[in-house]
C-alpha positions in Angstrom: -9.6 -17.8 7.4 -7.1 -17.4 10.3 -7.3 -16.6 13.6 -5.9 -13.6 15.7 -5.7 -12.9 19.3 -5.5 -9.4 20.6 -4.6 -7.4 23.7 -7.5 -4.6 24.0 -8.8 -2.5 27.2 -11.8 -3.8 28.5 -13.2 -0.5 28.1 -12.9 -0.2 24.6 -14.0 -3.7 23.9 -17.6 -2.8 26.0 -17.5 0.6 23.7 -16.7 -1.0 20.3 -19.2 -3.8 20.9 -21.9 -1.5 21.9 -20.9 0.3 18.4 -21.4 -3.4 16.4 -24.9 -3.8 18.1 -26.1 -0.4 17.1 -24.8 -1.0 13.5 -26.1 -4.8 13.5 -22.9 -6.2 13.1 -20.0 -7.6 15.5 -16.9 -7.0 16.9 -15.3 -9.7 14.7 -16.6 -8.3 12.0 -15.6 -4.7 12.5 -12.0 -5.5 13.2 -12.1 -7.6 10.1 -13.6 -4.9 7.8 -10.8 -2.4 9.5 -7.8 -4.6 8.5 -9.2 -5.2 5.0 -9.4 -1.5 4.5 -5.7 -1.2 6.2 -4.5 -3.8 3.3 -6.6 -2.5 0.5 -5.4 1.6 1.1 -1.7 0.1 1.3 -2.2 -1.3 -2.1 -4.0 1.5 -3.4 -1.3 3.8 -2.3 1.7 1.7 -4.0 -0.1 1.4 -7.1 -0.4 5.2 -7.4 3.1 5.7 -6.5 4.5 3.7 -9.1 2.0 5.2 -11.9 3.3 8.7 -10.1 7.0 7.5 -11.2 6.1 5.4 -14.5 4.5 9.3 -15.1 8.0 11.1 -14.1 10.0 8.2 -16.3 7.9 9.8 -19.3 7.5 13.4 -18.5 11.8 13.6 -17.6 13.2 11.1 -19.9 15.0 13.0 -23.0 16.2 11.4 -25.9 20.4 10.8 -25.7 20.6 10.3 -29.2 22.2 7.1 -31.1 24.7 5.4 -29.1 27.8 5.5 -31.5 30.7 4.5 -29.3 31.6 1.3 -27.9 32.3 0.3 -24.8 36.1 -0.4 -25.6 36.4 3.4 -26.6 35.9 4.4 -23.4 38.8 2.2 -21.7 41.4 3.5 -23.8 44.0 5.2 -23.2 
């Protein structure tokens, strides 16, 4: 596990460690559980954007048909 250093008001350090006591916990621990969620909503959030396009792809996408030209055909002049 690595280690972080952060810049934080005294205040809210006194606060948010009074919070970890009174939920039997610790600061440490709090910040840590905070940037897991951070990391695991990111990833939740790209993985429904890209089912919300994969889902567009299929409801948009219409059939073109055979493809009966070449790519020569459309150079000449």
């Amino acid at each position: 596990m690595a280690n972080i250093t952060l810049s934080v008001e005294e205040e809210v350090i006194r606060k948010v460690r009074k919070i970890a006591i009174d939920k039997n916990t610790t600061l440490t621990q709090m910040v840590r559980e905070f940037l897991e969620s951070v990391a695991e909503r990111d990833a939740a959030q790209k993985k429904r954007a890209l089912k919300d396009i994969e889902a567009s792809f299929r409801e948009l996408s219409r059939d073109m048909g055979q493809k009966d030209w070449v790519r020569e055909d459309l150079y000449e002049r």
